[in-house]
C-alpha positions as CSV (number, residue, x, y, z in Angstrom):
1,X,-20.3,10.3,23.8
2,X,-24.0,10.5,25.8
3,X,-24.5,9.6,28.9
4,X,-26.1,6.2,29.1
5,X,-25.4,5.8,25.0
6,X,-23.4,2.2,24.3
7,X,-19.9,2.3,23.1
8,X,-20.2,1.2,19.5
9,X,-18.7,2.2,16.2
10,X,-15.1,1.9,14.3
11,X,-11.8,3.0,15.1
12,X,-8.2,2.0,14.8
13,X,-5.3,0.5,16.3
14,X,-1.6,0.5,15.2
15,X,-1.2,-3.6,15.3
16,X,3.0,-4.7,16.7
17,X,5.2,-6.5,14.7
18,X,5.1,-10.5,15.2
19,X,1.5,-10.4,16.1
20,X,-1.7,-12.2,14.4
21,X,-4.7,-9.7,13.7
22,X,-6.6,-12.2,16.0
23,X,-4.5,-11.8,18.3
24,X,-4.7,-7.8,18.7
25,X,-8.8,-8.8,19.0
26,X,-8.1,-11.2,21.9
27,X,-6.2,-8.7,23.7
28,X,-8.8,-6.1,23.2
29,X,-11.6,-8.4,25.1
30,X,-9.6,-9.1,27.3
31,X,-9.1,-5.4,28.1
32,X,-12.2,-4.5,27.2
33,X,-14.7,-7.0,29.2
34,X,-14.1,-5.9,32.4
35,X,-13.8,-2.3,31.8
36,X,-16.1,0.5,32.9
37,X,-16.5,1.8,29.1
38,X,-18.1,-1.5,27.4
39,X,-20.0,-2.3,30.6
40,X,-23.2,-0.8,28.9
41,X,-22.6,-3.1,25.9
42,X,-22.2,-6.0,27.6
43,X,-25.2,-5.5,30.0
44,X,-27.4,-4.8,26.3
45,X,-26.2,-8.4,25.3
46,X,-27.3,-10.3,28.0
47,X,-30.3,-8.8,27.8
48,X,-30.7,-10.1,24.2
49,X,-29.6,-13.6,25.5
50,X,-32.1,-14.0,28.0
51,X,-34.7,-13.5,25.4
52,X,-33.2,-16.3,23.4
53,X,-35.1,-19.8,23.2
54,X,-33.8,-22.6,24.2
55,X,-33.3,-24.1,21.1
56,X,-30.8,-21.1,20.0
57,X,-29.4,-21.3,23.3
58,X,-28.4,-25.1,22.7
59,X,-27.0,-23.9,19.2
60,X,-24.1,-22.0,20.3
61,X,-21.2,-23.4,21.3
62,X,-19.5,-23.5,24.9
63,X,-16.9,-20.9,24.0
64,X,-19.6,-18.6,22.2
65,X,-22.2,-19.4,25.5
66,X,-19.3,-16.5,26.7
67,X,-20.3,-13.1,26.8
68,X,-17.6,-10.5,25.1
69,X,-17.7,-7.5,23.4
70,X,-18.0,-8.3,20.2
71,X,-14.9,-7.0,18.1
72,X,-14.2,-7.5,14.5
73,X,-11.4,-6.3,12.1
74,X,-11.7,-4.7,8.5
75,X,-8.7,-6.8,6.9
76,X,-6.2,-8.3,8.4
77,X,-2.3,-7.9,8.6
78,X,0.3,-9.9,7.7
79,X,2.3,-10.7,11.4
80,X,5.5,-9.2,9.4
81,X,3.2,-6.1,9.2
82,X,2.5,-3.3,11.5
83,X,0.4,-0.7,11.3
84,X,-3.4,0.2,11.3
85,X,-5.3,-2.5,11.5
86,X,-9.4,-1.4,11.7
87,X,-11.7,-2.9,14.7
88,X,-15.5,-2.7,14.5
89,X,-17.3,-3.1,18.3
90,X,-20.9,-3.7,18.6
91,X,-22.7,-2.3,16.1
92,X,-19.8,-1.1,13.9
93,X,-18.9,-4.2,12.8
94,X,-22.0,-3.9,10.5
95,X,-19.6,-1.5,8.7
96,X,-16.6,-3.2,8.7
97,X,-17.2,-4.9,5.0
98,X,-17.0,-1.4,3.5
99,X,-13.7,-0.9,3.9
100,X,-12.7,-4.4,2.5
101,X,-12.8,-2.4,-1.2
102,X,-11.1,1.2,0.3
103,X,-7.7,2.1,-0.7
104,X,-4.6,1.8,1.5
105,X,-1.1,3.1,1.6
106,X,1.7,1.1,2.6
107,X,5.4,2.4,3.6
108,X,8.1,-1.1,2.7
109,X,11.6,-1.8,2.7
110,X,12.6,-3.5,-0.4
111,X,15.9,-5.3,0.2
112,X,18.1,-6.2,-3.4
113,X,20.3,-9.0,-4.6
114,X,18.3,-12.4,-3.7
115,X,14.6,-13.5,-3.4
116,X,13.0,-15.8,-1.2
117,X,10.1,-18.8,-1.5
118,X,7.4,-16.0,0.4
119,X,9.0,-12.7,-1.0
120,X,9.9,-11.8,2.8
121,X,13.0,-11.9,4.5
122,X,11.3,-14.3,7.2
123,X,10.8,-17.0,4.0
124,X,13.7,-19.8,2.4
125,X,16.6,-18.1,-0.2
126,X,15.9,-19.4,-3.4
127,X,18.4,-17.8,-5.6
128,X,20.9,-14.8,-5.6
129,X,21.5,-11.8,-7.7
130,X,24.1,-9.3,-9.0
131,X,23.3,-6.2,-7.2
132,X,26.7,-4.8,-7.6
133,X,25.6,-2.1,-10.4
134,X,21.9,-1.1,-8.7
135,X,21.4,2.3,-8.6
136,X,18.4,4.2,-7.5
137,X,18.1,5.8,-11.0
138,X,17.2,2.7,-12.1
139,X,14.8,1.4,-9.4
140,X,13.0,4.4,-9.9
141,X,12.6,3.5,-13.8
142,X,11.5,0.2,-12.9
143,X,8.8,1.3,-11.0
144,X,7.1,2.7,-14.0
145,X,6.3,-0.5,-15.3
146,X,4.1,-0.5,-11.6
147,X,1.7,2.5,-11.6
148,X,-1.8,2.6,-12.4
149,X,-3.7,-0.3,-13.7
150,X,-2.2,-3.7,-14.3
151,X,-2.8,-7.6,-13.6
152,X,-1.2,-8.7,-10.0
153,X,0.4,-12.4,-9.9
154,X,0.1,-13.6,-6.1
155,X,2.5,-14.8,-3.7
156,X,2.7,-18.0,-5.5
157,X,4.5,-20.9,-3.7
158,X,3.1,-19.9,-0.1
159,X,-0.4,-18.6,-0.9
160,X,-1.9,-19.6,-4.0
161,X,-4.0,-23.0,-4.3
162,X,-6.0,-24.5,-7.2
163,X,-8.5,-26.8,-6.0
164,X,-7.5,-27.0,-2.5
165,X,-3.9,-27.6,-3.2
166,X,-0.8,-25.4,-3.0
167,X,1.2,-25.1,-6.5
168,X,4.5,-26.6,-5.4
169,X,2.3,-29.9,-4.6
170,X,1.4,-30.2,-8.1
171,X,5.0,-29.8,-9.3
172,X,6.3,-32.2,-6.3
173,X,3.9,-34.9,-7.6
174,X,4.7,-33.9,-11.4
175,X,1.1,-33.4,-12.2
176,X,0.2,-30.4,-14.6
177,X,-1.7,-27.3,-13.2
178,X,-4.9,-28.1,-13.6
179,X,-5.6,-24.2,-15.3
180,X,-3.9,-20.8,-15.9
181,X,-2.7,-19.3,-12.4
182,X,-5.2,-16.7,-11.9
183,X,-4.1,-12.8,-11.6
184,X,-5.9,-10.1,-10.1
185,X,-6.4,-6.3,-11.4
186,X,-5.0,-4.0,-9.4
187,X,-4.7,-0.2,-8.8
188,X,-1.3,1.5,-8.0
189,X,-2.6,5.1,-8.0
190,X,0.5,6.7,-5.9
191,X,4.1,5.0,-5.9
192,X,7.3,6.6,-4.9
193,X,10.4,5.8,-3.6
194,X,11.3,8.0,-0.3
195,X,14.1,6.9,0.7
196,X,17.5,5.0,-1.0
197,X,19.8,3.4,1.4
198,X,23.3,2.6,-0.1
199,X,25.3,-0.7,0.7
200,X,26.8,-0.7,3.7
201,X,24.1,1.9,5.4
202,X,21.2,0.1,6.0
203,X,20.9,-2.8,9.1
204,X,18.4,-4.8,6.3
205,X,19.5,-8.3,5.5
206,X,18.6,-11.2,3.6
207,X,17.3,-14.9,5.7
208,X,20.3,-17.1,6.5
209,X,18.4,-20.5,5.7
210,X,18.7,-21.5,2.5
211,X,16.3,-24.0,0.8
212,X,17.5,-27.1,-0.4
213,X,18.1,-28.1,-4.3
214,X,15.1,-29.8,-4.6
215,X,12.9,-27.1,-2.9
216,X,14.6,-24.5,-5.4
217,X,13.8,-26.9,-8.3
218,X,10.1,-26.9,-7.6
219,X,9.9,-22.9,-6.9
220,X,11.3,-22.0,-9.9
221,X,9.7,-24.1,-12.1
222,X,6.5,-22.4,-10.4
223,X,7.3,-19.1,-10.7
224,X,8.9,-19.8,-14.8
225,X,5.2,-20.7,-15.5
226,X,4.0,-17.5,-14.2
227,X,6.5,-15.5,-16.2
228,X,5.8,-17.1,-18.8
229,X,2.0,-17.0,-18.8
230,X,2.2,-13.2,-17.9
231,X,4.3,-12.6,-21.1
232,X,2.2,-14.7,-23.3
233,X,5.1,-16.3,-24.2
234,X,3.7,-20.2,-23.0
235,X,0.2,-22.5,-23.7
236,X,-1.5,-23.5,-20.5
237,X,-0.7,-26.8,-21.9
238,X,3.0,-26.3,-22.3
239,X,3.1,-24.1,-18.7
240,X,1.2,-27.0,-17.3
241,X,4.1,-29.2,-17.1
242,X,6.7,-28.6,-13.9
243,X,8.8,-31.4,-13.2
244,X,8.7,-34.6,-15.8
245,X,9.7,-36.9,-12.5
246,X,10.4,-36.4,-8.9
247,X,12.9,-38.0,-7.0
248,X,12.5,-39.9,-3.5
249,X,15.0,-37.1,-2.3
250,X,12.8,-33.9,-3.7
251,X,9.5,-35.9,-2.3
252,X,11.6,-36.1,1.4
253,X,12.6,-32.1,1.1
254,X,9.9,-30.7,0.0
255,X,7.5,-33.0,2.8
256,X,9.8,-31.3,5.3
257,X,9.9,-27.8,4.2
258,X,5.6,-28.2,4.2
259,X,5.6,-29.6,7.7
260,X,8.1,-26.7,9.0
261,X,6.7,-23.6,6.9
262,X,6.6,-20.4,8.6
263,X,3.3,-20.1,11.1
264,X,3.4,-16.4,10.1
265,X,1.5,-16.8,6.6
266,X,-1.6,-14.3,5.7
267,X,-4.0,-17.4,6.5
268,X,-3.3,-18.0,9.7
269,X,-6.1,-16.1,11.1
270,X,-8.6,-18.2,9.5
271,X,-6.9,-21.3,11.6
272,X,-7.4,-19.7,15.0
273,X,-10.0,-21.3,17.0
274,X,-11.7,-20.7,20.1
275,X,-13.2,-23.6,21.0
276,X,-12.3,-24.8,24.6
277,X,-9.0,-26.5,24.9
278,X,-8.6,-30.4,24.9
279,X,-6.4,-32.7,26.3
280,X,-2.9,-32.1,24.7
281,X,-2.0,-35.1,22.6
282,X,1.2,-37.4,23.2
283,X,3.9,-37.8,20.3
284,X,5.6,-41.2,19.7
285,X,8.3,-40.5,22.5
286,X,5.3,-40.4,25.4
287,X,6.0,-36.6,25.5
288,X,3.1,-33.8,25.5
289,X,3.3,-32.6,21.9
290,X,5.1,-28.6,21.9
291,X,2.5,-26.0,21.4
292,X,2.1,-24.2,18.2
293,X,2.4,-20.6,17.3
294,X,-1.4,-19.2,16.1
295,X,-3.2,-22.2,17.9
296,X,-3.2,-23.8,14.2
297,X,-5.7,-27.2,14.2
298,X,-4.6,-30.3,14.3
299,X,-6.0,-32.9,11.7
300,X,-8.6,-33.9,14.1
301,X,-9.3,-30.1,14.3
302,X,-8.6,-30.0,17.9
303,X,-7.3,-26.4,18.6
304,X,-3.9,-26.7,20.4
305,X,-3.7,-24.3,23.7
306,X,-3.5,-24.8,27.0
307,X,-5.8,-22.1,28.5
308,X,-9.0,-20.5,27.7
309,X,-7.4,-17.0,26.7
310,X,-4.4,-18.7,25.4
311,X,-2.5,-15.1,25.2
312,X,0.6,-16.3,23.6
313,X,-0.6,-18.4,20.7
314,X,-0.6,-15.3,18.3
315,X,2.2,-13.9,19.6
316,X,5.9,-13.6,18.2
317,X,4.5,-15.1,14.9
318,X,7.5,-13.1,12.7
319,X,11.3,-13.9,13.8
320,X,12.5,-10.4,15.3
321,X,14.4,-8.0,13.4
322,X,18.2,-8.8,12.9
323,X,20.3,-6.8,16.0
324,X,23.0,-4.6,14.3
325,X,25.6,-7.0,15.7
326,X,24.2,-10.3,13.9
327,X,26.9,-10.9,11.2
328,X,25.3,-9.8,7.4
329,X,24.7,-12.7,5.4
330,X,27.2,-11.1,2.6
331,X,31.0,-10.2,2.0
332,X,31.7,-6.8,2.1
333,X,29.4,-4.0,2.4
334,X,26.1,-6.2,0.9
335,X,23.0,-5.2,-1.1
336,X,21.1,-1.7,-1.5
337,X,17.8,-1.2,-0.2
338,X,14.9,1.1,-0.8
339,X,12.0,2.4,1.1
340,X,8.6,2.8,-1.0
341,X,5.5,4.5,-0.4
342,X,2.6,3.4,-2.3
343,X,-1.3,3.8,-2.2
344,X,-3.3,0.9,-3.8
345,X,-6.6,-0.6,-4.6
346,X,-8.0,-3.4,-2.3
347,X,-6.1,-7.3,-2.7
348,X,-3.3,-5.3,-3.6
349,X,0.2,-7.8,-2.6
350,X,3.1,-5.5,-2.0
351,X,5.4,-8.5,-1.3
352,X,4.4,-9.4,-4.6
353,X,5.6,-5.9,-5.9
354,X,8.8,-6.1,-3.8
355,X,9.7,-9.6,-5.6
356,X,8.6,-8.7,-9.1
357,X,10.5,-5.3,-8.9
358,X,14.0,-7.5,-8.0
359,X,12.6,-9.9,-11.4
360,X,12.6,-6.4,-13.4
361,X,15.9,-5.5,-12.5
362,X,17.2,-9.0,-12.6
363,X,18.7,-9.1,-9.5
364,X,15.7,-10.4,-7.2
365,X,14.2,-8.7,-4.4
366,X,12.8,-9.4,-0.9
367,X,10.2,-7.1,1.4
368,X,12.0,-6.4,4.5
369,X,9.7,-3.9,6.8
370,X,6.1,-3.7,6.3
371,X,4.0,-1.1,7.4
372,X,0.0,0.0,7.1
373,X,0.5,3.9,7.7
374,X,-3.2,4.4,6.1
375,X,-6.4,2.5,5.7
376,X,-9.4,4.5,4.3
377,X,-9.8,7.6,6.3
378,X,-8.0,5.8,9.8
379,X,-4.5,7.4,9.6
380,X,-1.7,6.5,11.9
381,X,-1.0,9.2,14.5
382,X,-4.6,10.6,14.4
383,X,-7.1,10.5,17.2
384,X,-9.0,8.0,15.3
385,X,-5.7,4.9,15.6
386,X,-4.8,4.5,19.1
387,X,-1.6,2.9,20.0
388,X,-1.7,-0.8,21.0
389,X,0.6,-0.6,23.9
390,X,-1.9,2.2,25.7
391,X,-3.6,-1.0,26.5
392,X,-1.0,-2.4,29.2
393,X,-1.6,1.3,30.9
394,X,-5.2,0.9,32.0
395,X,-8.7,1.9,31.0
396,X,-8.1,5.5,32.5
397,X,-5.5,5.8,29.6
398,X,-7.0,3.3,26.3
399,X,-10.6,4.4,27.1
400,X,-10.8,8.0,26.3
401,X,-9.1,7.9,23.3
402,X,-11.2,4.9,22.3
403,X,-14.1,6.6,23.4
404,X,-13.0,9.7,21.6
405,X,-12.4,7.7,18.1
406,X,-16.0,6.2,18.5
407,X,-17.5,9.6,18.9
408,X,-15.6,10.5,16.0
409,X,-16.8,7.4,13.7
410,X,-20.8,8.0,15.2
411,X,-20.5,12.1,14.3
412,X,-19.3,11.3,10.9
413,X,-21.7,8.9,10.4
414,X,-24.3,11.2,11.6
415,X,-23.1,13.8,9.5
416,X,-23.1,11.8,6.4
417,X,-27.0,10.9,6.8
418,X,-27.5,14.8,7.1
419,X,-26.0,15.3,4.1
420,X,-28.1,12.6,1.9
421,X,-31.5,14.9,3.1
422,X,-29.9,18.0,2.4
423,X,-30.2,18.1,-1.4
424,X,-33.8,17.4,-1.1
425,X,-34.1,19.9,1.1
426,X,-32.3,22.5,-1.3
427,X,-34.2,20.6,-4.7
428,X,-37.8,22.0,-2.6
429,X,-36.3,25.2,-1.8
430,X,-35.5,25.6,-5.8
431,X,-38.8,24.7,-6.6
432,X,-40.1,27.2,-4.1
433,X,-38.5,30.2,-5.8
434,X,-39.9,28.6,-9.3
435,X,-43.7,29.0,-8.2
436,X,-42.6,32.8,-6.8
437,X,-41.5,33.8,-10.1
438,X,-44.4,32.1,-11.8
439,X,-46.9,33.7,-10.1
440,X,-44.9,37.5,-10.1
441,X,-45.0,36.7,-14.1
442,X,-48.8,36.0,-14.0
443,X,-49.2,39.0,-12.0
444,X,-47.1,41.1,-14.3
445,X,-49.5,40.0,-17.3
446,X,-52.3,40.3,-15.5
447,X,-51.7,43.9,-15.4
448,X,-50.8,44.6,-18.7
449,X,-53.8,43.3,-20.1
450,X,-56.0,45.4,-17.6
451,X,-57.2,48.5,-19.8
452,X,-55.4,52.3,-18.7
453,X,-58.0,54.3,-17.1
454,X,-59.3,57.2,-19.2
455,X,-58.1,60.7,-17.4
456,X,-61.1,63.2,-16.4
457,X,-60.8,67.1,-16.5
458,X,-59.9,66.4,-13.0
459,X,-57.2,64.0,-13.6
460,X,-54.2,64.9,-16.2
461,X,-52.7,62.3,-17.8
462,X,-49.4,63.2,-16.4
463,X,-50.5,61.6,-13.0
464,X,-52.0,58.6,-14.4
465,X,-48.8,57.4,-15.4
466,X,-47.2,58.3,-12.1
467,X,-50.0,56.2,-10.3
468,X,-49.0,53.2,-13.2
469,X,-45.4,53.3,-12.5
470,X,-46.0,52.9,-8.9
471,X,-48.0,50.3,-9.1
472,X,-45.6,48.3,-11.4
473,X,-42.8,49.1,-8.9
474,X,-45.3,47.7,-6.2
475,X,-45.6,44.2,-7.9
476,X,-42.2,44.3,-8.5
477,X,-41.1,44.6,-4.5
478,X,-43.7,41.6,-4.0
């Protein structure tokens, strides 16, 4: 990077397990404000904000009144995820929206024999499976039926709404849906399954909680209507109906399982605020009310932290992976599981792969592990995705390599807007030769229509042909 040039651009950094995508931004200001690399940047904003009015001054809010580097990411990760996870600073997040629509490969654990209400190990079990006769011969078959184009049904009982509301609150309150459960195209263009782990070899294991009846009522009857509308085999009106009547005891279960869902759900990002903390409000029993995991709003909107960094609300967002002496969830040696590699189009839902490839096989199927190894051209392991944990070891370690991405995002960008002049460059130089050959053909005519000197007695004819040829030969060098 130039000397007195600001440290802007894209790169990459492989986001931990259990952590928020907002939270791996937070972190990076707070590494990254007082540092010696992003000092030029910051000095460049204030600049701008002293030529602010005072009107626009008044417009931004107390938090925003801050001054930090401004950081954005190019699509988040799910906390279960790790992996790369693409920051924009300065300038580069200008470019972040381009890789919204790139394609992405994915490395998941795909665990057999019972599914869940989020497709994830971290989620409720909803129902068990036969995986006694699994084989990897015919997972692999399965996963046929998932290459190339096809339509996409989302996570449906934790992430899709219609109109605001979440599709297990329509069946809970037995009111129809209100239209077809919309599906998405997407684009598997590599799949393949690396590795096959055996029962009894693998340290993968189902949740423990189970959800109650009434929960497993509702889910089912969600995820019947999408089976149903993906095979044609149901009218919206007919699929609209869930439950005929719900029960005071299904209304109490399902009210509880809302209130206690996981904090660890795709949308938590959006729920992260950082607007100055407020008094902490009081529960019935006079005590301060327990902080929440991913600073979610309260209904008054009031973000729920007690300090202005507030370092630990997007932390530990996933429950940790099992320990190999936790007791498996199972008699004898348990399920198989699978590890699958895949690349895929933008909105792509590989929990949404893992559970319908356990529907296929009719013995469910949960995602275990989760990991981003590529994200358009940022690659884990490259000099372009740093590690998070460099950050803990000080700017003399994070900032060169970040420095070192950024050079590498601003060359390539560089090298790109070289390349959009040089066929122009090339499309005069053809037109060049053109006119040369032109004017060599109107030269050569020229010549041809000029009459052949008559030889005297002091001439012979012989070397008035020489003299021709060499001239001809002359026109032809030029």
């Amino acid at each position: 990077m130039a000397q007195n040039s600001l440290a802007e651009g894209v790169f990459a950094i492989n986001k931990p397990y259990g952590m928020s995508s907002a939270q791996v931004i937070r972190d990076c200001q707070h590494h990254f404000n007082p540092s010696k690399l992003f000092a030029p940047l910051l000095a460049a904003d204030r600049a701008l904000r002293e030529k602010e009015g005072k009107y626009q001054k008044q417009r931004r809010t107390h938090a925003k009144r801050d001054i930090n580097v401004k950081i954005g990411h190019g699509g988040t990760l799910d906390p279960l995820a790790t992996g790369v996870l693409i920051l924009g600073v300065g300038k580069g997040t200008k470019a972040l929206h381009d890789f919204l629509g790139c394609t992405k490969t994915y490395e998941t654990v795909v665990v057999f024999g019972a599914s869940t209400d989020t497709y994830d190990r971290v989620g409720k079990l909803i129902k068990k499976g036969d995986y006694s006769n699994i084989t990897r011969e015919q997972v692999e078959e399965a996963l046929n039926s998932f290459r190339g184009k096809f339509q996409q049904m989302p996570p449906l009982y934790s992430a899709l709404k219609m109109n605001g509301k979440p599709l297990y609150e329509y069946a809970r309150e037995g009111k129809p849906i209100p239209r077809e459960i919309e599906t998405r195209e997407v684009d598997v263009t590599e799949l393949e399954l690396t590795e096959w782990y055996e029962p009894g070899t693998h340290n993968h294991r189902w949740p423990t909680e189970e959800a109650e009846q009434a929960e497993k009522n509702v889910v089912k009857s969600v995820w019947q209507v999408a089976k149903n509308q993906q095979d044609g085999t149901t009218s919206t009106e007919e699929a609209a109906t869930l439950i005929p009547e719900v029960v005071e005891k299904e209304v109490k279960a399902l009210a509880n399982h809302e209130s206690n869902k996981r904090a660890a759900e795709e949308r938590v990002d959006e729920l992260v605020s950082e607007e100055p903390a407020g008094k902490k409000r009081k529960t019935d029993t006079g005590a301060a009310e327990p902080m929440m995991s991913g600073a979610l709003k309260d209904k008054k909107g009031k973000d729920k932290k007690q300090d202005k960094y507030a370092k630990n609300r997007g932390l530990d967002l996933a429950p940790p992976p099992p320990s190999p002496d936790t007791p498996f969830p199972w008699e004898g040696k348990g399920p198989p599981a699978a590890k699958i590699r895949m690349t895929v189009t933008s909105g792509f839902y590989v929990r949404s792969l893992c559970h319908d490839l356990g529907e296929k096989l009719g013995c469910g199927a949960m995602m275990a592990e989760l990991v981003r190894s590529r994200q358009g051209e940022f690659v884990l392991g490259t000099d372009n995705c740093m590690e998070y944990s460099d950050l803990a070891l000080g700017e003399e370690v994070w900032a060169p390599k970040i420095q070192k991405a950024l050079d590498l995002w601003n060359n390539k960008d560089k090298a790109g807007k070289a390349q959009a002049v040089e066929p122009v460059v090339k499309k005069e130089e053809v037109k060049t030769e053109e006119v040369k050959a032109e004017e060599i053909k109107a030269e050569d005519a020229k010549t041809e229509k000029q009459p052949t000197p008559t030889p005297t007695p002091e001439q012979p004819a012989g070397e008035v042909k020489v003299e021709e040829s060499a001239s001809v030969k002359d026109e032809a060098k030029a």
